[in-house]
PAVO-214235 format. One record per atom (N, C-alpha, C): x, y, z; residue in three letters. Coordinates in steps of 0.1 Angstrom, whole numbers, plus 5000, padded with zeros to 4 digits. Example, Ala and Ser with C-alpha at 12.3 -4.5 7.8 and 13.67 -1.06 7.14 Angstrom:
<sites>
513249435078ALA/512349555078ALA/513249675078ALA/512849785071SER/513749895071SER/512950005079SER/
</sites>
This chain:
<sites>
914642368147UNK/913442388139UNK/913242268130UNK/914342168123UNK/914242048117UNK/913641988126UNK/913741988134UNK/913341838143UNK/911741878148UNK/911641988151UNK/909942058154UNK/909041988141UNK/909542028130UNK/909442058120UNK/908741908113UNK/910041818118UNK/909741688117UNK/908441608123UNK/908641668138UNK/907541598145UNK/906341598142UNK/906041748139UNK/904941798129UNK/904441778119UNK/905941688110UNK/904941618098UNK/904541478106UNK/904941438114UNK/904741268120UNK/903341258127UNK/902741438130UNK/901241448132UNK/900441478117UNK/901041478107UNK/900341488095UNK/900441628089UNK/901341688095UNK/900941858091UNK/902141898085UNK/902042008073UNK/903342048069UNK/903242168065UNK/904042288073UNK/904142428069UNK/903642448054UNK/902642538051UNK/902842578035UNK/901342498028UNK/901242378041UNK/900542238031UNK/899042288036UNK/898942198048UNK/897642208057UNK/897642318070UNK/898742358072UNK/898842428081UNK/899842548081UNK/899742688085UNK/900342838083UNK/901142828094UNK/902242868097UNK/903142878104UNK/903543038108UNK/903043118118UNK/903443268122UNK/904943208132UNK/906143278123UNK/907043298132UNK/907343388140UNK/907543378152UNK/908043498157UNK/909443488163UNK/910443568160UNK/911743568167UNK/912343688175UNK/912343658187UNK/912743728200UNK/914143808197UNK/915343728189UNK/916643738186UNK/917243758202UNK/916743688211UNK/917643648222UNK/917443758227UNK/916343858228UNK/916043988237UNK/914643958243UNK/914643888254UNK/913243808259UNK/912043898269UNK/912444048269UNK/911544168271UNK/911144148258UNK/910944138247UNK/909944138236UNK/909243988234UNK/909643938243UNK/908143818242UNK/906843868247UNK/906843928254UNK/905543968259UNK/904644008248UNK/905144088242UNK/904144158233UNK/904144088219UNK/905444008213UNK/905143918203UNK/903843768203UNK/904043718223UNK/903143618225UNK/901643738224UNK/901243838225UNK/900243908230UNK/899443928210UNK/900843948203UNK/900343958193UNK/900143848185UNK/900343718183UNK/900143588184UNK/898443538187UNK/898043608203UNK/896643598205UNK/895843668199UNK/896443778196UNK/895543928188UNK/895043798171UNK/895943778168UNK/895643698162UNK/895043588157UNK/894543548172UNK/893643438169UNK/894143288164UNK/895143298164UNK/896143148164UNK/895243068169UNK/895942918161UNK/895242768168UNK/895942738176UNK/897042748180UNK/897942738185UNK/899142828187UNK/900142778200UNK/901042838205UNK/902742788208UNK/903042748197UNK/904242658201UNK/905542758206UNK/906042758222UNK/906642828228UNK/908042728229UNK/908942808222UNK/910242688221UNK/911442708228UNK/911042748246UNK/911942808251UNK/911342848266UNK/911942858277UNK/911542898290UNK/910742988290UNK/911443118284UNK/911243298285UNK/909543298279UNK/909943188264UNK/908743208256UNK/907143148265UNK/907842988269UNK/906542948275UNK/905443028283UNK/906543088294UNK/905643188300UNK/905443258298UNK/905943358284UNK/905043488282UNK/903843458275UNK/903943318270UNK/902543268264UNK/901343238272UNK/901843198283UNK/901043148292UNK/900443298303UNK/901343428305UNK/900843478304UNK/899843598299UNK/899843588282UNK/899343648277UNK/897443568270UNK/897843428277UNK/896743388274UNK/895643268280UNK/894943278283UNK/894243118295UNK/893343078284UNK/893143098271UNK/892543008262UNK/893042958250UNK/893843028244UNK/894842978232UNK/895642838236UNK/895142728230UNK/896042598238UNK/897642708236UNK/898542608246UNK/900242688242UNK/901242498245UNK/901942508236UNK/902542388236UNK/904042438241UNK/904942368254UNK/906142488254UNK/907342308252UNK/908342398246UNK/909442288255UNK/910642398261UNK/911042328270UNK/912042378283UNK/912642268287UNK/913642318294UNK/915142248301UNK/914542208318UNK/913742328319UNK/913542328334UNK/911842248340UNK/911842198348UNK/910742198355UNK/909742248355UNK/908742248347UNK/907042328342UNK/906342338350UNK/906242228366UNK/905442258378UNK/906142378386UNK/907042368386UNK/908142448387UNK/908042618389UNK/908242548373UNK/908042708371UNK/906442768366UNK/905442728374UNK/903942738373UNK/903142738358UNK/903842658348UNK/903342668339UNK/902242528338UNK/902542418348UNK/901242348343UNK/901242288361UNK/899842238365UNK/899842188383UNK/900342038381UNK/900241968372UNK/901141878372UNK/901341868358UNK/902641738360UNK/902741668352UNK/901841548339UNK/901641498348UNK/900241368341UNK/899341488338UNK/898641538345UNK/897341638344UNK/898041808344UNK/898141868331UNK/898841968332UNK/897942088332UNK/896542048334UNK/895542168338UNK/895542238325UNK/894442308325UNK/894242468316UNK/894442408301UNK/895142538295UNK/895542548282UNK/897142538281UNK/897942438285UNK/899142428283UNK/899442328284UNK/900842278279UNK/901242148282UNK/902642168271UNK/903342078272UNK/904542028268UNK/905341968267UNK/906941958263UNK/907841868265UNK/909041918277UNK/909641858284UNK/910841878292UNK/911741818289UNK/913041888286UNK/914141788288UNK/915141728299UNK/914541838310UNK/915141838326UNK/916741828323UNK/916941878315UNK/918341958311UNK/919142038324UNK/917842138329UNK/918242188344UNK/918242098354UNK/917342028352UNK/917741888366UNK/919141838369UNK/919741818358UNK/920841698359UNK/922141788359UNK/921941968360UNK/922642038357UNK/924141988371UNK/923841968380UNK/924641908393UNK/925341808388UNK/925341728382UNK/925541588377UNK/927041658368UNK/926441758359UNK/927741788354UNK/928641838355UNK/928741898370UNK/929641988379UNK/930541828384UNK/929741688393UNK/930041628392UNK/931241518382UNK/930341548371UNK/931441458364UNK/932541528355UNK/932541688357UNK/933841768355UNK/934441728365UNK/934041698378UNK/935341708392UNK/935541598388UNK/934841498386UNK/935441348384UNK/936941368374UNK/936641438365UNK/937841488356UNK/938641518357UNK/938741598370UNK/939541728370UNK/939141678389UNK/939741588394UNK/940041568409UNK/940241658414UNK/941741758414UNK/942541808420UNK/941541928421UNK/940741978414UNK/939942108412UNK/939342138424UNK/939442268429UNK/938642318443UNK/938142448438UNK/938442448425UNK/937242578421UNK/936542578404UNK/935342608406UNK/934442558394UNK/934142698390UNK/933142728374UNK/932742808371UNK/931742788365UNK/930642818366UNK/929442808363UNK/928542908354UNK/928042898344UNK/927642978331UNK/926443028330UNK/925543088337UNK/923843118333UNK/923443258326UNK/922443248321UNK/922143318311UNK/921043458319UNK/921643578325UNK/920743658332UNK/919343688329UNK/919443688313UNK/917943748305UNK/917243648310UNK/917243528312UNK/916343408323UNK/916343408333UNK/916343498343UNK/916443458359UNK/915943398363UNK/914643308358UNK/914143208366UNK/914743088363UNK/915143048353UNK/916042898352UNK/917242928359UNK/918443078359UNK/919143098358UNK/919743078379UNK/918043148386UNK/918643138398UNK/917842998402UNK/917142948394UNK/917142798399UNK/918542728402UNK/919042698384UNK/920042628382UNK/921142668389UNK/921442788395UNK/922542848399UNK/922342788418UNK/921542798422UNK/921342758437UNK/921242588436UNK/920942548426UNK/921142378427UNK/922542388425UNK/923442438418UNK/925042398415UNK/925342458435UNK/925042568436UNK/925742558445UNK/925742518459UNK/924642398459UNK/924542298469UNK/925142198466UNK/925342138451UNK/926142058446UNK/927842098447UNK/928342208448UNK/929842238447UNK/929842238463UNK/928742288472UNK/929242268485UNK/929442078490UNK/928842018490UNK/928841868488UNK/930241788483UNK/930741868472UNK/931841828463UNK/933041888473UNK/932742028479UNK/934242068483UNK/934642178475UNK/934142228466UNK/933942288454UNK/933842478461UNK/934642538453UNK/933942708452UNK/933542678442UNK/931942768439UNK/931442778429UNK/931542918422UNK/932042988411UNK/931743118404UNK/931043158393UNK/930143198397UNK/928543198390UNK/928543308379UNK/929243278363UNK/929243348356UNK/928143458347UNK/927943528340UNK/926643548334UNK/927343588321UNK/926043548311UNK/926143568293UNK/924843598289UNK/924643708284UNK/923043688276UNK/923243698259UNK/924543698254UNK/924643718236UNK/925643668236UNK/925943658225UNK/927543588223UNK/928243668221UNK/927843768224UNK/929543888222UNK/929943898238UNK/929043818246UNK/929543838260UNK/930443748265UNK/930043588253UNK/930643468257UNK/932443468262UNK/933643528251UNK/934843528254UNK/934643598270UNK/934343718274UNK/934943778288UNK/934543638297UNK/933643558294UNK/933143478306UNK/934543388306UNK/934943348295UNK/936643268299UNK/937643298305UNK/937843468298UNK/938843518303UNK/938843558319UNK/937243528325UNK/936943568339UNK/937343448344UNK/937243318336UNK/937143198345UNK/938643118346UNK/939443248338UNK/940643168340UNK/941143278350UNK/940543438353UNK/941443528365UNK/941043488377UNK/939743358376UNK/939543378390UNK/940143188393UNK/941043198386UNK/941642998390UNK/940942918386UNK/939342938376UNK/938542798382UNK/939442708374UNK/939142558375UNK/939742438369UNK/938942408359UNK/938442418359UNK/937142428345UNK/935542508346UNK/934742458339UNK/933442538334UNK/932342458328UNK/931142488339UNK/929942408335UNK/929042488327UNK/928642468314UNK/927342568307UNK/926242508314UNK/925642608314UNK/924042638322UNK/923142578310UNK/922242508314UNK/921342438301UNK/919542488305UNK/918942508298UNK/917642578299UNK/917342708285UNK/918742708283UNK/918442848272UNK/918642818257UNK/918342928250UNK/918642918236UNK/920242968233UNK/920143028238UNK/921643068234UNK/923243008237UNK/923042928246UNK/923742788249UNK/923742728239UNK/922342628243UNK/922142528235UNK/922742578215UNK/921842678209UNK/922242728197UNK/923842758195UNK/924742778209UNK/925942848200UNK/927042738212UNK/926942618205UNK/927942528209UNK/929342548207UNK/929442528190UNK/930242538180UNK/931242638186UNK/930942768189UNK/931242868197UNK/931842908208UNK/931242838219UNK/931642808230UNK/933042708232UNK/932342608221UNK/933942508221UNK/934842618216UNK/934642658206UNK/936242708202UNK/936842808213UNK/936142878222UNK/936642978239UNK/937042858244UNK/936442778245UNK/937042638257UNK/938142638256UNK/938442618239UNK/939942528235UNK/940842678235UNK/940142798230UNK/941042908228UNK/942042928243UNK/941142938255UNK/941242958270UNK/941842858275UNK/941542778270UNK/941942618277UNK/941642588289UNK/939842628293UNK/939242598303UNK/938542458298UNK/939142378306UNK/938342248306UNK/936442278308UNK/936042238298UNK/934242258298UNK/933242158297UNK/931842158307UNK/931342068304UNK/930142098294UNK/929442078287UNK/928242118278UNK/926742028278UNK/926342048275UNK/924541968279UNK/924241898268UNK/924641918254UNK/924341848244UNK/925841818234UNK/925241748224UNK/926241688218UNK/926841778206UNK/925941858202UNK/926841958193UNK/927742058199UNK/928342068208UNK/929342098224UNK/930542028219UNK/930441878218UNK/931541728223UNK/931741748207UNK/931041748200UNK/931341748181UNK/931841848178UNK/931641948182UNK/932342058179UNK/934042068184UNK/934041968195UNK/935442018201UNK/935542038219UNK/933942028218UNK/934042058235UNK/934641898237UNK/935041938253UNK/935141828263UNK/934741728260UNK/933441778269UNK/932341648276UNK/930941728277UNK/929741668273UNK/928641688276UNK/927941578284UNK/926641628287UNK/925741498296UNK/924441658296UNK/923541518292UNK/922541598288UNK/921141518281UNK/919841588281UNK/919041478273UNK/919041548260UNK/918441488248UNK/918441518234UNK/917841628234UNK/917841748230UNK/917141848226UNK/916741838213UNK/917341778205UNK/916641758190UNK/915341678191UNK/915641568201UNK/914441458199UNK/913241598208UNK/913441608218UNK/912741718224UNK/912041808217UNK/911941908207UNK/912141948196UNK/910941888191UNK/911841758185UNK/910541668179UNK/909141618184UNK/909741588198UNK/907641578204UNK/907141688205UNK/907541778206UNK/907141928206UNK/906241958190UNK/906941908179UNK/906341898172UNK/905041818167UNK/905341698174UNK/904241618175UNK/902641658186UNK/903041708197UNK/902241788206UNK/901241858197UNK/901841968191UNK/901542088182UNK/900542018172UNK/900641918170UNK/899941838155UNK/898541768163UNK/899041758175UNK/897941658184UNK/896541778183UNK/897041918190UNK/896441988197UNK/895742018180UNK/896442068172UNK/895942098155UNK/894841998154UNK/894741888158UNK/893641788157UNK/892541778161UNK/892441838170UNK/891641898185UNK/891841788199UNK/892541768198UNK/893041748214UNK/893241868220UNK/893141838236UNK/893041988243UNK/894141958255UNK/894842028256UNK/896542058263UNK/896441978276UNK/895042008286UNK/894241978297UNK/894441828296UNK/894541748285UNK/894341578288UNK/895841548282UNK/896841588275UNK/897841548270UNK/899241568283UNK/899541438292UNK/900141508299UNK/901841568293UNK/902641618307UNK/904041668298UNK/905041548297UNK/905341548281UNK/906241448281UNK/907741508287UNK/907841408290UNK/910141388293UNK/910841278287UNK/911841418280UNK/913141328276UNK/913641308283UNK/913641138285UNK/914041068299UNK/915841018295UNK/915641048280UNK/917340998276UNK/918641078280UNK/919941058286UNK/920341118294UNK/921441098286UNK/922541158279UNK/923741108268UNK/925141168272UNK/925741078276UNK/927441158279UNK/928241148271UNK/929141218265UNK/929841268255UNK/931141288261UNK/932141228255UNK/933641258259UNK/934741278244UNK/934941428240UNK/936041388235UNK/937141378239UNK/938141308235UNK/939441238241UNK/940241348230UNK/940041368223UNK/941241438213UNK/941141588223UNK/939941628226UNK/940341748234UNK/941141738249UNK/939941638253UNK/941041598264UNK/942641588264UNK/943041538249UNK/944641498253UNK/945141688253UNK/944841768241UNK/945141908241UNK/945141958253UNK/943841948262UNK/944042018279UNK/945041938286UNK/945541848283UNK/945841768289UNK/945541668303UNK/944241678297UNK/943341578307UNK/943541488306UNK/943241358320UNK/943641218318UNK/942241168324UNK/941341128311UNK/940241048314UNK/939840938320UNK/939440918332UNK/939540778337UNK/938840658329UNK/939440538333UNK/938540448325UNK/937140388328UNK/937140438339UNK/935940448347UNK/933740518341UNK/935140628336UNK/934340708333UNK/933640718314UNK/935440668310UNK/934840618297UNK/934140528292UNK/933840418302UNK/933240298303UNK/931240298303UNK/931040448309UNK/930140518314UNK/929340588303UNK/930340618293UNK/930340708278UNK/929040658273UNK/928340738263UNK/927240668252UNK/928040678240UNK/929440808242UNK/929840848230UNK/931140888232UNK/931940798225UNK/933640888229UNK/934240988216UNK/934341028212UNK/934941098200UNK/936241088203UNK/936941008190UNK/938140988190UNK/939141088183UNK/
</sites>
């Protein structure tokens, strides 16, 4: 919300100042977007800033004239929220961090970690099924390639998070990839590291408050900076720019994160290969 928040003054606008801000919070139960985005148009909003998969599209379908600004992890052609990219059609447009794109990469560079490993676990979030069976059928074309079993966990709260370790250590895997596209990931890093270290399933994570916390290793684009054009978007469209000419931006920055102090606790042996590769080692 800082960094939204931010971008939004860098278009000139400041909650409170020149511009009202209606929040709405889902609390991670994404059957009530529908009717929160529905009540949003009832209201006649200038705008629609959707800060999330679930959200974009309930925005998008509760309305074909309210501009809607979204950011997501996942692919927006994709997932039919704009016909392209450059030209995003209609009343929508956004930011991507293709967070879900590169989700394979990090199955990858856990095996890179963890060689000996011939079984993985994989983390998605059910209340999303559309990122969830995206990202889940890309990993498991990626674990077949690697040599890999894949075991496709599910979490929609964080009271679900511990059973997903204690599953991923009955069923052997060698470690654990988090699923990136959701809020409840991304939001409870902190969290997830401390099951990592509690379980001592080697984990990979998408962002860097994951690797600061204690996780592993992340690889992933910035969701904060993401965030922030999101906010900047919102400030364009406040101006009267129209969603139809702004195409979707991407966070094209891609950041790998290794800590080494967890590593030595699993007792992983990081190659130098790989640390050489780092943007960020935590010592």
């Amino acid at each position: 919300m800082a960094a939204f928040l931010k971008g939004l003054g860098e278009a000139g606008y400041a909650d409170g100042r020149n511009v009202t801000i209606e929040y709405r919070w889902a609390d991670g139960q994404n059957d009530r977007l529908p009717a929160l985005a529905l009540d949003l148009v009832q209201r006649q909003v200038t705008v629609i800033a959707a800060t999330s998969t679930p959200a974009a599209l309930a925005a998008k379908a509760a309305t074909t004239t309210v501009p809607i600004v979204f950011e997501t992890a996942a692919d927006p052609v994709q997932l039919g929220l704009v016909t392209s990219l450059n030209r995003p059609g209609g009343n929508v447009t956004g930011v991507t961090q293709t967070n879900v794109e590169v989700a394979p990469k990090r199955l990858e560079l856990l095996h890179e970690l963890l060689p000996a490993a011939r079984s993985m676990a994989f983390l998605v979030d059910p209340s999303d099924p559309t990122v969830a069976e995206t990202s889940a059928n890309q990993m498991r074309a990626a674990a077949r390639t690697l040599g890999l079993e894949l075991h496709v966990l599910g979490a929609s709260t964080e009271s679900e998070f511990e059973a997903v370790f204690v599953r991923a250590n009955q069923l052997r895997a060698s470690g654990l990839v988090i699923g990136a596209g959701t809020a409840i990931f991304a939001g409870r890093g902190r969290q997830l590291a401390a099951l990592s270290a509690r379980y001592a399933v080697p984990t990979i994570g998408a962002n860097r408050v994951f690797t600061a916390a204690g996780g592993l290793i992340s690889y992933g684009a910035d969701i904060v900076d993401a965030y922030r054009l999101t906010g900047a978007y919102v400030g364009r469209v406040l101006r009267g720019e129209k969603p139809a000419d702004l195409p979707v931006q991407q966070a094209t920055k891609i950041e790998l994160r290794i800590n080494l102090k967890t590593a030595k606790a699993l007792g992983v042996i990081v190659p130098i290969t790989l640390l050489g590769r780092a943007d960020e080692v935590i010592e």
